[in-house]
C-alpha positions, 0 to 999 in steps of 0.5 A: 216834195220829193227828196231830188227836188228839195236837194236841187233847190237847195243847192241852186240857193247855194250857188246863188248866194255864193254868186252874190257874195263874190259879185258883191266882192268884187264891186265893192274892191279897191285895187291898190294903185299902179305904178306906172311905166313912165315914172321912172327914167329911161337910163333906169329901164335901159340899164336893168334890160339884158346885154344879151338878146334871150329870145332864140335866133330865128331868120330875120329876127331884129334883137334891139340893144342899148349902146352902152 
């Protein structure tokens, strides 16, 4: 066999193995759980959002704010 041929082979083994050892990763994961919105209280979200709007005014841009 010539030299290429042996280095190319190689290098296709490599990346297989590689492949493998990051799909076998990532089937085999636990994601750690998610805390999800809708736990928390509605005053809690209200009251950690900006007084201000902090998107630039553009026409007839709507910016949403909590009476308070």
């Amino acid at each position: 066999m010539k030299f290429e041929t042996v280095i190319l082979r190689g290098l296709f083994v490599a990346c297989t193995v590689v492949c493998g050892l990051i799909l076998a990763a990532m089937v085999t994961s636990k994601p750690a759980p998610t805390h999800l919105a809708f736990a928390s209280s509605i005053a809690a979200l209200l009251t950690s959002a900006p007084s201000s709007c902090v998107v630039p005014i553009v026409d007839n841009m709507i910016c949403v704010r909590a009476a308070g």
